[in-house]
C-alpha positions as CSV (number, residue, x, y, z in Angstrom):
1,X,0.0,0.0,0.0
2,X,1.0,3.7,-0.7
3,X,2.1,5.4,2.3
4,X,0.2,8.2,3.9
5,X,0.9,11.5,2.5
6,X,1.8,13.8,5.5
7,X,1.0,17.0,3.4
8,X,-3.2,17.4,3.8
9,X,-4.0,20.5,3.1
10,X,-5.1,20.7,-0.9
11,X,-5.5,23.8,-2.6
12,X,-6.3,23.7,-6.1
13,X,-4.6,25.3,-9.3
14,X,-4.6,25.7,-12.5
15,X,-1.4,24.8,-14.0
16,X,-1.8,22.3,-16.7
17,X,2.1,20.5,-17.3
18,X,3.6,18.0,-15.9
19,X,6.8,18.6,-13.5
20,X,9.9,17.4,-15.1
21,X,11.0,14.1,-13.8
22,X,15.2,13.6,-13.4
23,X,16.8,11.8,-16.1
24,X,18.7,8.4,-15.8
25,X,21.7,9.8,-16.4
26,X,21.8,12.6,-14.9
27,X,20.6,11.2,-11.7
28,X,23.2,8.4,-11.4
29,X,25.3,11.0,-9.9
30,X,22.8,11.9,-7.3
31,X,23.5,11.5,-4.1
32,X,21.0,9.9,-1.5
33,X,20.5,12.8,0.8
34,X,19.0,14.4,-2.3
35,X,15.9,11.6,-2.0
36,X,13.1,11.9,0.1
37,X,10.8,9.0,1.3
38,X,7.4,10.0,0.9
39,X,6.4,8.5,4.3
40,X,8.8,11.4,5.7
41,X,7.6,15.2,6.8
42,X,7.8,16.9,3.5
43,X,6.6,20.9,2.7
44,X,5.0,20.3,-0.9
45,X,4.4,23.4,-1.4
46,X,8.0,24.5,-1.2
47,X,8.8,20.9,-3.4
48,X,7.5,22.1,-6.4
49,X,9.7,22.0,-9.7
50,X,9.9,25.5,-10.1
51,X,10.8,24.1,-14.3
52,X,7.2,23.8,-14.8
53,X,6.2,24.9,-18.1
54,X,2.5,27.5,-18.2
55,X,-0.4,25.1,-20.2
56,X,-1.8,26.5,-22.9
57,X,-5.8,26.8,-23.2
58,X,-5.6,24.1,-25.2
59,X,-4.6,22.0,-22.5
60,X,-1.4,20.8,-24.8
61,X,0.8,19.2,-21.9
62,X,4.1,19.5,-22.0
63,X,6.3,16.7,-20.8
64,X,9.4,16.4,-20.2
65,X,10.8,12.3,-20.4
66,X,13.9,10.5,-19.9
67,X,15.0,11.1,-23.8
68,X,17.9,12.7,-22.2
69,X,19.2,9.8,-20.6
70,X,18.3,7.4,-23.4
71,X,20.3,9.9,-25.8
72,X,23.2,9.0,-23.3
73,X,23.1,5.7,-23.9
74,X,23.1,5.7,-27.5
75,X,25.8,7.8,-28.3
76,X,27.8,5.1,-26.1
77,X,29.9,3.1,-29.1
78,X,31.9,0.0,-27.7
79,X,35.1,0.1,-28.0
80,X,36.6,-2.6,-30.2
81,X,40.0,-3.3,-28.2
82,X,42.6,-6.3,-29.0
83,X,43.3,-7.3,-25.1
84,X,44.7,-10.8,-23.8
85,X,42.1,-13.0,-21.6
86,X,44.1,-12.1,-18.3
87,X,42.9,-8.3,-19.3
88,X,39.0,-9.1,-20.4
89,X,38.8,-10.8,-17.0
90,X,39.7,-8.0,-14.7
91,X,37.0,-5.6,-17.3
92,X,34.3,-8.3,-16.7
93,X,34.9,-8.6,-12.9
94,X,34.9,-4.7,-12.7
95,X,31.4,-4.8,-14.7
96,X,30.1,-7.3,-12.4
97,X,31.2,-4.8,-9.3
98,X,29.6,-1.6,-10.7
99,X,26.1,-3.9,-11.4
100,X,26.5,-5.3,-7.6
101,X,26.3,-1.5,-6.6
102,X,23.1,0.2,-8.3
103,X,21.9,3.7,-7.3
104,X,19.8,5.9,-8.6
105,X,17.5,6.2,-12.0
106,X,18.1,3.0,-14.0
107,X,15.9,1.6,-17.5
108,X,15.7,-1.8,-17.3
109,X,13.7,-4.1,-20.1
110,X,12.6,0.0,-21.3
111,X,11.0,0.7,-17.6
112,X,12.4,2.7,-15.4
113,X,13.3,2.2,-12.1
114,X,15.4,4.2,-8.8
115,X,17.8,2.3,-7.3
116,X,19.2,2.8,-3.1
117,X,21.3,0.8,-2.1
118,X,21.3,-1.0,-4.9
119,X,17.6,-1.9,-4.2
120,X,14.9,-0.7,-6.3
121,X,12.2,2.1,-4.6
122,X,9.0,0.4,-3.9
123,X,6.1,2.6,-3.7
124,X,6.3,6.5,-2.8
125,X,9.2,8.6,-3.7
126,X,10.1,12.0,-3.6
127,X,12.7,13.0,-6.8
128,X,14.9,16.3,-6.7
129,X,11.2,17.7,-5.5
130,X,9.2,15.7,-7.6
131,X,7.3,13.3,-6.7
132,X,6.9,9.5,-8.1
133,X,5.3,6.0,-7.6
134,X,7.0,2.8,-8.4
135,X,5.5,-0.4,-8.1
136,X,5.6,-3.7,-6.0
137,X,8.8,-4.7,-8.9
138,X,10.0,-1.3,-9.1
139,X,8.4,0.1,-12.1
140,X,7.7,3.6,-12.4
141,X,4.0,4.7,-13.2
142,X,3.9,6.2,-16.1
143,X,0.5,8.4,-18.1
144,X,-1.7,6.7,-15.7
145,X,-3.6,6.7,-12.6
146,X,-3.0,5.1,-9.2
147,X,-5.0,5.0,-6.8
148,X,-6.7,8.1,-7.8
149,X,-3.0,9.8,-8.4
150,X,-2.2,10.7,-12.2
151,X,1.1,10.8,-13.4
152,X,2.4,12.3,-16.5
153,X,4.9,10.7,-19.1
154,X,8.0,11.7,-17.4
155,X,6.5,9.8,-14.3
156,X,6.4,12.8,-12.4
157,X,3.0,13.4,-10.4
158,X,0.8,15.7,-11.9
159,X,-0.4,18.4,-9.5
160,X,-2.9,21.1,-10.3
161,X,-2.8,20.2,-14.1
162,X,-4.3,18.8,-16.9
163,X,-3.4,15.4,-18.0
164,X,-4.1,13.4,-20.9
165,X,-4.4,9.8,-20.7
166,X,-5.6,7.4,-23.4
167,X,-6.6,10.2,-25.0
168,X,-9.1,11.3,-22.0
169,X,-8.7,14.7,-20.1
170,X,-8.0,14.8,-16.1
171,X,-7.0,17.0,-14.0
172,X,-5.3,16.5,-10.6
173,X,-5.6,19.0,-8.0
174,X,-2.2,20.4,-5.3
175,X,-2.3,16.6,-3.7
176,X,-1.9,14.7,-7.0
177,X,-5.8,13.1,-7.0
178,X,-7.7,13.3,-9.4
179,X,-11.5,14.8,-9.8
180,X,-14.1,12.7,-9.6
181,X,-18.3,12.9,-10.0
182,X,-18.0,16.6,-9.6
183,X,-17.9,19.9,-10.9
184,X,-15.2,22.2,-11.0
185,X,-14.6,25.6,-11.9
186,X,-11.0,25.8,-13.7
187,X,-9.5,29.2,-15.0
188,X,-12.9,30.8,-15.6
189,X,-14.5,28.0,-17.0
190,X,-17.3,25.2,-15.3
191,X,-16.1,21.6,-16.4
192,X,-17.7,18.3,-15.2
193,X,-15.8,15.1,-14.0
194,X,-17.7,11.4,-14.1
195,X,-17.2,9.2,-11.9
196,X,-14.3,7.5,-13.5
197,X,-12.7,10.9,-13.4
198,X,-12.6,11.9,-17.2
199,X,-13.6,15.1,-18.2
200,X,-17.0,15.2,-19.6
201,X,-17.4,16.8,-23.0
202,X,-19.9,16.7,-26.3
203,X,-22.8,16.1,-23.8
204,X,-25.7,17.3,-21.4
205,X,-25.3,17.1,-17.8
206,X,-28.8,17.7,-16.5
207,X,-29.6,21.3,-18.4
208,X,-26.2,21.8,-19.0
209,X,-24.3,21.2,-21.8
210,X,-20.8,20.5,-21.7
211,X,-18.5,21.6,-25.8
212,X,-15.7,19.7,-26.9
213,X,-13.0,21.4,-24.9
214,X,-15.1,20.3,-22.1
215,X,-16.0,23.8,-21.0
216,X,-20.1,24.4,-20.1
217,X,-21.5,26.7,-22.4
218,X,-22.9,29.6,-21.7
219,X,-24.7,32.3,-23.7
220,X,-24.2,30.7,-26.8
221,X,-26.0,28.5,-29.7
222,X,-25.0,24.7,-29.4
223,X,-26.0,22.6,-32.3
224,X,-26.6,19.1,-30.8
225,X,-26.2,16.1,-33.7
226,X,-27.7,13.5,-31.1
227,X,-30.9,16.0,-31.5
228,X,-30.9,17.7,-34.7
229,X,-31.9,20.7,-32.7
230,X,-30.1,24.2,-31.7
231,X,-30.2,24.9,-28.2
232,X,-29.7,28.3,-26.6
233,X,-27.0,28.4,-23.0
234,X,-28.1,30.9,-21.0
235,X,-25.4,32.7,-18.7
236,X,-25.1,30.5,-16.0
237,X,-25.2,27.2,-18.2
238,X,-29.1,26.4,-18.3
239,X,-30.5,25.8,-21.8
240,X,-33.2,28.5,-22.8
241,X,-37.0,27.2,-23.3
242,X,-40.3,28.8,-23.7
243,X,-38.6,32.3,-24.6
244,X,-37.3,34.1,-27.3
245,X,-33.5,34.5,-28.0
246,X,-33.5,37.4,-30.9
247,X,-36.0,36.3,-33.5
248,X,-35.5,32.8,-32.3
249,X,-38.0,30.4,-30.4
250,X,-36.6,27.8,-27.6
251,X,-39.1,25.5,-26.8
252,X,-39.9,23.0,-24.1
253,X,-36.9,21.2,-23.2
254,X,-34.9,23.7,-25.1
255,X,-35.7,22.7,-29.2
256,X,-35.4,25.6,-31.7
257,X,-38.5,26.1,-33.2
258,X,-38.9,26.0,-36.6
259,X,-41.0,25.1,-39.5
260,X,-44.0,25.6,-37.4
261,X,-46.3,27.1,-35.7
262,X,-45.8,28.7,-32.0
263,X,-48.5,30.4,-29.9
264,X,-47.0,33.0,-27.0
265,X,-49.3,33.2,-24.3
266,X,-46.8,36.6,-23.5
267,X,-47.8,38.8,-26.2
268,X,-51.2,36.7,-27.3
269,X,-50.3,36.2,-30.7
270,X,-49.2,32.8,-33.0
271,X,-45.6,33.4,-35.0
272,X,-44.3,31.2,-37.3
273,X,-40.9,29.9,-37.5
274,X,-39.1,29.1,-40.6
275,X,-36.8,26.6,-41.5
276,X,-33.5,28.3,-40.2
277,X,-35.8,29.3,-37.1
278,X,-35.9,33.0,-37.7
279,X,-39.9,34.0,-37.2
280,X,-41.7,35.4,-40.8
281,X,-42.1,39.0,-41.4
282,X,-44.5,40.0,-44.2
283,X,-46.0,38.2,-46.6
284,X,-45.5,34.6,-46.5
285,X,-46.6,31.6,-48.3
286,X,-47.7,28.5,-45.7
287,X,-49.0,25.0,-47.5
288,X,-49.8,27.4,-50.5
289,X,-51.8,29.9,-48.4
290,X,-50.7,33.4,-47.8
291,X,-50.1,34.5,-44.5
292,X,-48.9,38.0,-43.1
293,X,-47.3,39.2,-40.4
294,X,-46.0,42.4,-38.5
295,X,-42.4,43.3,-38.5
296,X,-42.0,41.9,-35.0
297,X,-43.6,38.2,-36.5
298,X,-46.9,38.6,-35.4
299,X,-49.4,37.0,-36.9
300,X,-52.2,39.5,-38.4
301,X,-55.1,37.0,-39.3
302,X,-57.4,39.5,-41.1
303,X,-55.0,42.1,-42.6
304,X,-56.1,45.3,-42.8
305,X,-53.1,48.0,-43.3
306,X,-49.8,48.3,-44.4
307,X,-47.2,51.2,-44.0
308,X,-44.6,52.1,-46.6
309,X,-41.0,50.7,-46.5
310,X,-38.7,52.6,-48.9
311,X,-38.7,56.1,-49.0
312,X,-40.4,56.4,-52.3
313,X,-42.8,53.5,-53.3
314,X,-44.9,52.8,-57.0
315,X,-48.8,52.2,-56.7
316,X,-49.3,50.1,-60.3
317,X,-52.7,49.4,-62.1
318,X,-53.5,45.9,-62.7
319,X,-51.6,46.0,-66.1
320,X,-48.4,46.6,-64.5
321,X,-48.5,51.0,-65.3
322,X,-47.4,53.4,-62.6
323,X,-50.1,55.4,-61.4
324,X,-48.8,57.3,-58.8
325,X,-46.3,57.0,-55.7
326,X,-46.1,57.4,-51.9
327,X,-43.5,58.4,-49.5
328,X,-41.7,56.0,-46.8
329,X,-43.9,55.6,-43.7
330,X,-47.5,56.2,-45.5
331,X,-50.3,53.9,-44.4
332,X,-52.2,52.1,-47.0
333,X,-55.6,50.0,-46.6
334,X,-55.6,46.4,-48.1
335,X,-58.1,44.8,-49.9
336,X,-58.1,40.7,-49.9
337,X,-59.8,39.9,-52.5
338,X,-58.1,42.1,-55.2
339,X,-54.7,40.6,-54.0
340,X,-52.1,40.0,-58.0
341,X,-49.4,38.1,-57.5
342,X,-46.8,39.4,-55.2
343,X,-48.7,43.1,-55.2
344,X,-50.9,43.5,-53.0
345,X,-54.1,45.8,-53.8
346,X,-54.3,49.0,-52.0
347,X,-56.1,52.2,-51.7
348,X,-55.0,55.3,-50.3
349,X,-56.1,58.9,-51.2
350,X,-58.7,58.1,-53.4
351,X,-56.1,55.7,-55.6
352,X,-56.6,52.0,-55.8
353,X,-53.5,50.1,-57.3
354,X,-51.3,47.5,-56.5
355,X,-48.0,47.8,-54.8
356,X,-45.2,45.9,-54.8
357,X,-45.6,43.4,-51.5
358,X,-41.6,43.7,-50.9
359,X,-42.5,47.5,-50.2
360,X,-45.0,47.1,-47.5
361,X,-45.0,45.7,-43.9
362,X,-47.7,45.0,-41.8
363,X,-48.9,47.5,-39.4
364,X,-51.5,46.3,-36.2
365,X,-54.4,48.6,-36.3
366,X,-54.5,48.8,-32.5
367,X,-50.1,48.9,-32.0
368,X,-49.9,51.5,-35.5
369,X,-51.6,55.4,-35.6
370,X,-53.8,55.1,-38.5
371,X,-54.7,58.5,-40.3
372,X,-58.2,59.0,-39.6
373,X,-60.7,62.2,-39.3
374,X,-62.0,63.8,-35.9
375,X,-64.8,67.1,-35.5
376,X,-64.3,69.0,-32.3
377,X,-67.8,70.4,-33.2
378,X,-66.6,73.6,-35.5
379,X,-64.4,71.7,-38.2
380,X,-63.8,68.2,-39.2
381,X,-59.8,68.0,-38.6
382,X,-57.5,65.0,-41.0
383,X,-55.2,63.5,-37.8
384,X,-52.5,62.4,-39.6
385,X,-49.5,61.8,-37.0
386,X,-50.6,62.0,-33.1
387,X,-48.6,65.2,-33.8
388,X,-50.1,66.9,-37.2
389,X,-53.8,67.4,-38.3
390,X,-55.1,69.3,-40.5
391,X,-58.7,71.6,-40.6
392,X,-61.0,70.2,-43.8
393,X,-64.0,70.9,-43.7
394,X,-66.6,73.1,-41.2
395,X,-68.1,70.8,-38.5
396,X,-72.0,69.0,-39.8
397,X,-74.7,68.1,-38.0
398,X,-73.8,64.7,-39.5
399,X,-70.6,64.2,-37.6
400,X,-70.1,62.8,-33.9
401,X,-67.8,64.4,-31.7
402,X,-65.4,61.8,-30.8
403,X,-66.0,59.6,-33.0
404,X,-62.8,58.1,-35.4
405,X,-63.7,58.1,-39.0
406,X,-61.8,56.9,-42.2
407,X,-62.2,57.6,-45.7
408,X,-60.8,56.2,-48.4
409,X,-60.5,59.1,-50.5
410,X,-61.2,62.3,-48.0
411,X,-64.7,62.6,-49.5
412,X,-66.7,59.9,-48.7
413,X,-67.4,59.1,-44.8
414,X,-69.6,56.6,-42.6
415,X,-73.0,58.7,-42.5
416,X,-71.7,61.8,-44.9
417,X,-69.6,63.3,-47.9
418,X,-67.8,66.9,-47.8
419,X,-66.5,68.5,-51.0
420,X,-63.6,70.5,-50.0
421,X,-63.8,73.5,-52.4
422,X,-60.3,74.8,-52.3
423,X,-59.0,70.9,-52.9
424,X,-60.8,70.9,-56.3
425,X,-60.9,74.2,-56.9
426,X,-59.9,75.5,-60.3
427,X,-56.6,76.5,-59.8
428,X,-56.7,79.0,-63.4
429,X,-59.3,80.9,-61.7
430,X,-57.6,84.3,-60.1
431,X,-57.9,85.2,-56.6
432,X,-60.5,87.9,-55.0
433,X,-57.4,89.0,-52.8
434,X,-55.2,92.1,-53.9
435,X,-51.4,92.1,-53.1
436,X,-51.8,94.6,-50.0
437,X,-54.2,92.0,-48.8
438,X,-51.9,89.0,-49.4
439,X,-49.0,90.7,-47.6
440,X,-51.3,91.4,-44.7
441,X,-51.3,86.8,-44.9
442,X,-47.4,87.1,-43.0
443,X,-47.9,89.1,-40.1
444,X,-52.0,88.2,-39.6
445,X,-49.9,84.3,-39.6
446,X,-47.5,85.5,-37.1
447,X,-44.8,84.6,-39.8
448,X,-41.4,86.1,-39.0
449,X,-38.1,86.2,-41.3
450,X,-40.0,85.0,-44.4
451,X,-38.3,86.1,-47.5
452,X,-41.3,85.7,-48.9
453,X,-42.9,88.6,-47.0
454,X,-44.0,91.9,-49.0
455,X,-44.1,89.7,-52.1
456,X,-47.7,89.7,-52.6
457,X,-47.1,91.9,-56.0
458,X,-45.3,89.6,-57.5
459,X,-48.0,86.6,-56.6
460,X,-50.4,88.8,-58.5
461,X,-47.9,89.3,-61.3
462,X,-46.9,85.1,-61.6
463,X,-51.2,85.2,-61.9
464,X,-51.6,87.6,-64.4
465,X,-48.8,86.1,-66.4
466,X,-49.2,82.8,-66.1
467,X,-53.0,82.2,-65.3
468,X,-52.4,80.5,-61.9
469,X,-54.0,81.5,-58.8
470,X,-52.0,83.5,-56.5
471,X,-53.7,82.9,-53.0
472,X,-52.9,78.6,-54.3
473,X,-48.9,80.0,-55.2
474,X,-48.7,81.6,-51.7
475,X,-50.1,78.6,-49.5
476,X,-48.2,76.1,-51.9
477,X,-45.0,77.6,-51.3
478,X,-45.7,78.0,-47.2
479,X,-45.6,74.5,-47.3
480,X,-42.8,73.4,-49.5
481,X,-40.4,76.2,-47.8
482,X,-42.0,76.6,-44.1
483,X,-43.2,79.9,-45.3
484,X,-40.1,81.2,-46.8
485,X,-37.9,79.9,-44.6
486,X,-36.3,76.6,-45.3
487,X,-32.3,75.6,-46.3
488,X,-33.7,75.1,-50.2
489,X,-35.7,78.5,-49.7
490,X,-32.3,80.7,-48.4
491,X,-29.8,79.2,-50.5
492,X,-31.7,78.3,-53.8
493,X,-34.9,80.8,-54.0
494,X,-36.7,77.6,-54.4
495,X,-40.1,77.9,-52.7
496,X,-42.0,75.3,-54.4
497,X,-39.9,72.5,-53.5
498,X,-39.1,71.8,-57.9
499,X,-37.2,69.2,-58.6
500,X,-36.5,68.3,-54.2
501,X,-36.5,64.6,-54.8
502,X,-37.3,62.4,-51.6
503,X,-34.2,60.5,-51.9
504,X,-32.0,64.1,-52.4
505,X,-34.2,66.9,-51.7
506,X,-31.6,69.6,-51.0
507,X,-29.0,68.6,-53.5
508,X,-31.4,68.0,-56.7
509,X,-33.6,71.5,-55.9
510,X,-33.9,73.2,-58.8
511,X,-31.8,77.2,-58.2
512,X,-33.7,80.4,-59.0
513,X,-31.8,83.6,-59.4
514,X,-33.5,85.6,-56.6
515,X,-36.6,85.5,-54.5
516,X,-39.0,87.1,-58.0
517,X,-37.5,84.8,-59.9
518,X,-38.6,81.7,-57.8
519,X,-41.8,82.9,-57.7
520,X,-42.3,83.5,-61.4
521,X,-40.5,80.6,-62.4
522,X,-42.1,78.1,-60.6
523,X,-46.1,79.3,-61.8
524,X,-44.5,79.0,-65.2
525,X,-43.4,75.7,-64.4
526,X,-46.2,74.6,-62.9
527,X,-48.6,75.7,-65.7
528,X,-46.6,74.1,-68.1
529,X,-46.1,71.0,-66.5
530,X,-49.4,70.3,-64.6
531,X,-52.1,72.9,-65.6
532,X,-51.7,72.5,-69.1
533,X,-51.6,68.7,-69.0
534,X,-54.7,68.6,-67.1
535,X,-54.4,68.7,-63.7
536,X,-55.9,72.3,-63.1
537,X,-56.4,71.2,-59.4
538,X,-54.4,70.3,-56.2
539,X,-56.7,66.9,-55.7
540,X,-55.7,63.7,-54.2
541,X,-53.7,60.8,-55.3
542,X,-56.5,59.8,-57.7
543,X,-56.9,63.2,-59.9
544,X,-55.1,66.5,-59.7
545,X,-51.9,67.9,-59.2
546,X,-51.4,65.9,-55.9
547,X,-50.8,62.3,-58.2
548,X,-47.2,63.4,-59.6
549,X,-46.1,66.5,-57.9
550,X,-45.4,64.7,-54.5
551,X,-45.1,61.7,-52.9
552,X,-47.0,63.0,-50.1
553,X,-50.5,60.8,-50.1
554,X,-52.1,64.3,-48.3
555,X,-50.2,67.3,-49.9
556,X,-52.7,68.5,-52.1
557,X,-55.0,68.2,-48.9
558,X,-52.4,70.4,-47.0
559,X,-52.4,73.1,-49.2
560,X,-55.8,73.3,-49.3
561,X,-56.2,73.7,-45.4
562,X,-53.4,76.8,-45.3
563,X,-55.5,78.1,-48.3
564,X,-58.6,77.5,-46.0
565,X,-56.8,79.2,-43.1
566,X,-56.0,82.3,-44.7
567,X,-59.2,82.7,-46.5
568,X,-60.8,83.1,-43.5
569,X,-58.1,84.9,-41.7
570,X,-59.2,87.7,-44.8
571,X,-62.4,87.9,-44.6
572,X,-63.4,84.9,-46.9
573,X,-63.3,86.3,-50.2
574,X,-62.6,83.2,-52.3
């Protein structure tokens, strides 16, 4: 039996190479008050080989052997000597005296053994400050366990290290044992230890899951083979289930979802998963059925509007023509039954077309604002943002206060229709207001620093010349230039936002000389390009002015309401 180790106390480290051991050779010359019996009082602590080499992550061990001594050996060559018999005698007798009188490391039949007193060590030894354990012949262990002790290569005892035997992973804490049936945290990292003492890796222990270096994972995607399943670690080791990771479902017992159907009792709604487990956005086709769902993978089962995606999108007819276009973030209403190919049909400011179902995303009517129309008992207001609305039409007996309504085309409501005059008004037809009375618009407004201010004259002139209504040029170019007082309106004279692209509104504005000159220039422009052609009134997207000039579903509605506002402001002329 091994003696009793006198050292108790065990404190564990993470060191992960084997001591170097003391070659043959170089310990033949060792004397014996360099050799401790184990059995004796020994500070381990202070016995370490202070040659130990740092492990790398990787747990590569480095080992030092006996090559040293075996290198020795080989380079002996015999020396091939003519001597008389009287001579060979006395060499073999001298032979036979130096084998009588072994000491120290010897390799016998390629095991090696440690001689005293020409007697081989039996059990525990203590090396130059390394320990070792030769058996009941003499034989040192060697990449092994004893008795719950590991030992590398060289022989030496491994102590707070890694050490791989028969290509398993062990490691042996300060008194040389081994772990066993137990976790242990080592440099940062949780490993498990069965009962045989081998690290445990490529496998679950309970909820845990243990990688191929043996380390437990944590906060991180492990594909598991044995499963065909993705699980999700968790900080703190346990698999995720019943919970979203990203746009990822775990569920019971940890399985990704995917290709299927999964109902969250959290946020009351069904998602769907796809194949790489990523829930569907948007349209998607189900079993040849089309489904949609909301940019955060709800499930809309009766679709009712989408919002706008790019920042300028195409409504088509049914033959495939442009009819008009919207701007990023405008809310359309669906129609299921008209749905062509991948366009869906869609309606929005009087216009019903088809857009493009890569351009849309589904909006929840109760999560989204929806544009819809409010009275407060004088005037029926368009709410378009929780921030903007916008005065339409005076207040009917017709209307409830409080009551949301939605129109299709801004005409045509639950219980009543309004015409709003100045929205299809003529725009060749002059205004009733003189220039002294349009100036009076800019201070009566409250509108301060307006280069546009005192320019009512030349309004009246771009009318005269050009047959286009002045009090419709005024409230046109308050919107496109915040009355007069916008980047494109400073630097470029450009009041009517001509040629300010949605994708480059600043940089592709068209430049007028000076302020006259934007004024002028633009009712020319717009009588060539609009009136002439046509579209002789501001409108909606479905007739008028409002279907190429902008992408703004309401702009034509907008301009109307300032030219509402002032109107009455003097004295209601037009």
């Amino acid at each position: 039996m091994k003696r009793t180790l006198l050292v108790s106390t065990a404190v564990l480290a993470l060191a992960i190479v084997p001591t170097t051991s003391v070659s043959a050779e170089d310990s033949k010359t060792t004397d014996q008050s360099q050799t401790t019996n184990k059995s004796q009082s020994v500070d381990k602590n202070q016995s370490k080989d202070k040659n130990q080499t740092p492990a790398s992550e990787e747990k590569k061990v480095v080992e030092n052997t006996k090559n040293e001594a075996e290198k020795t050996e080989k380079k002996k060559e015999p020396v091939v000597v003519k001597e008389n018999n009287s001579k060979k005698e006395a060499i073999s007798n001298k032979e036979k005296v130096e084998e009588a009188h072994k000491n120290g490391w010897q390799k016998e039949h390629g095991k090696w053994l440690f001689y005293e007193n020409n007697q081989p060590i039996k059990n525990w030894k203590k090396i130059a400050g390394v320990w070792y354990f030769f058996d009941q012949h003499g034989i040192m262990a060697s990449n092994r366990i004893v008795n719950d002790y590991a030992f590398h290569t060289s022989g030496a005892m491994v102590e707070n290290s890694w050490v791989k035997i028969a290509d398993k992973w062990y490691y042996a804490t300060d008194s040389g044992k081994i772990l066993r049936n137990k976790w242990e945290k080592i440099k940062g990292a949780w490993y498990y230890f069965n009962n045989d003492g081998v690290m445990a890796s490529n496998q679950w222990k309970n909820a845990y899951y243990l990688k191929n270096s043996g380390a437990m994972a944590e906060k991180e995607w492990i594909f598991d083979k044995s499963y065909n399943s993705w699980f999700y670690l968790k900080s703190g080791g346990t698999y995720a289930s019943h919970e979203w990771i990203g746009d990822y479902y775990l569920k019971s017992g940890g399985y990704m979802a995917k290709n299927e159907w999964i109902f969250d009792s959290n946020y009351n709604a069904w998602y769907y998963l796809k194949e790489d487990g990523s829930y569907v956005t948007g349209g998607f086709n189900i079993k040849n059925k089309e489904y949609f769902f909301q940019d955060n993978g709800k499930w809309i089962q009766i679709p009712k509007y989408f919002k706008v995606k790019p920042i300028t999108a195409y409504i088509y007819s049914e033959s495939g023509d442009i009819l008009s276009y919207v701007n990023q973030g405008s809310i359309v209403t669906y129609d299921s039954s008209k749905t062509k190919d991948s366009r869906l049909a869609v309606s929005i400011s009087g216009l019903f077309g088809y857009m493009n179902q890569s351009d849309l995303t589904l909006v929840e009517e109760g999560s989204e604002f929806i544009p819809h129309y409010t009275t407060d008992g004088r005037f029926l207001y368009h709410e378009l943002s929780p921030y903007t609305s916008i005065r339409v039409a005076p207040h009917t007996s017709a209307m409830k206060i409080g009551k949301k309504y939605y129109s299709k085309d801004g005409e045509h409501f639950d219980g009543f229709t309004i015409k709003n005059r100045f929205l299809f008004k003529n725009l060749t037809e002059p205004t009733n207001y003189s220039a002294d009375e349009l100036n009076r618009v800019y201070s009566i407004m409250n509108i301060r620093n307006s280069r546009l201010a005192g320019k009512g004259a030349i309004f009246k002139e771009a009318e005269k010349r050009y047959g286009v209504n002045a009090l419709y040029l005024m409230a046109h170019s308050a919107l496109e230039s915040a009355w007069g007082r916008s980047q494109i309106a400073n630097d470029k004279n450009n009041f009517f936002g001509i040629a300010a692209y949605d994708t480059s509104p600043y940089d592709s504005a068209k430049k007028f000389d000076d302020v006259d000159k934007g004024i002028l220039g633009a009712a020319k422009w717009i009588r060539e390009n609009y009136i002439d052609r046509g579209r002789d009134h501001l409108g909606n997207k479905a007739t008028g002015m409002n279907v190429r000039y902008a992408s703004d579903p309401y702009w034509g509605e907008k301009i109307a309401s300032i030219m509402m506002n002032i109107n009455s402001r003097l004295g209601g002329k037009d």
